[in-house]
N, C-alpha and C positions, 0 to 999 in steps of 0.2 A: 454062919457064925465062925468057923473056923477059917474062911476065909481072912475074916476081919482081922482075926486075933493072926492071922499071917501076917495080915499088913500092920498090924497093931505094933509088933514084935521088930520091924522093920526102921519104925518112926523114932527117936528117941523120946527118952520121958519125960529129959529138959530143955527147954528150947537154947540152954549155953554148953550141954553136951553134944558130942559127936558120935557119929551111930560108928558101932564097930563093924569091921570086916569079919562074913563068917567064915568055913571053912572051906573054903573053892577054892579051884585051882588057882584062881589069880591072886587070892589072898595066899596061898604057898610059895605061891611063885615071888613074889613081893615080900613076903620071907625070906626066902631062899635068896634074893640080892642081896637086901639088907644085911643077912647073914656072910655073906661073900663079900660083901664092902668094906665090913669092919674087919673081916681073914686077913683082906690083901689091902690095908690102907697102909698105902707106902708113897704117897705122895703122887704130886702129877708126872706125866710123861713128857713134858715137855721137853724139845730139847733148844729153846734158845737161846739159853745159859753157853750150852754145849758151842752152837751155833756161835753165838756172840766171841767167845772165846777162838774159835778155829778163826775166827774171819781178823787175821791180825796185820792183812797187808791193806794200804792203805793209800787212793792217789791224793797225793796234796794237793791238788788242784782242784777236783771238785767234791773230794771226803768220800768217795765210793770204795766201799769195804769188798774183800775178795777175801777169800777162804787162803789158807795158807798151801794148800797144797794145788796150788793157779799156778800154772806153767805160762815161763818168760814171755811165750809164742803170744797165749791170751791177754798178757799184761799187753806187751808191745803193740796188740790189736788195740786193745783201748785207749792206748796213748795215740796209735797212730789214728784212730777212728775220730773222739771224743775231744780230743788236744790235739789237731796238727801243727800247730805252732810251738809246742813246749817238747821238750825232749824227752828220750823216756826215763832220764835220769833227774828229771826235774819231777816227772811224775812219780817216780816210786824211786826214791833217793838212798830207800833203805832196803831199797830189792838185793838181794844177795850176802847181805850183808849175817853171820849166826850171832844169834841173841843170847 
């Protein structure tokens, strides 16, 4: 009988409730985030925002974005790689130029 009444205690007593969590360690633990989610809710970490923003150099020719802080060497690779025909003045028109 005590058995049962283990498993009894287990089942809920309406089929539109939900049996609760007892007091084990995974039910603390699962506390314990819960409680740390809501401490530290501060938004996501994303940084593409960031990302998006840094990337402000721009080839006119096929819209591929680069990080502003891309040195001449690696622009001129990709003009000279991607665009051998166009200049690399046609490619990034606005290279050098302070905003």
């Amino acid at each position: 009988t005590l058995l049962f009444t283990r498993f009894r205690t287990l089942r809920p007593s309406h089929p539109n409730t939900q049996p609760t969590m007892g007091r084990t360690n995974a039910c603390r633990a699962q506390q314990k985030r819960e409680r740390n989610m809501k401490a530290n809710a501060k938004g996501g970490t994303s940084q593409k925002k960031t990302n998006e923003a840094a990337a402000n150099i721009i080839c006119s020719v096929c819209r591929s974005s680069f990080m502003c802080t891309s040195s001449e060497a690696s622009l001129r690779d990709h003009s000279d790689n991607k665009h051998p025909k166009m200049s690399f003045a046609q490619c990034f028109p606005t290279f050098g130029q302070s905003s």
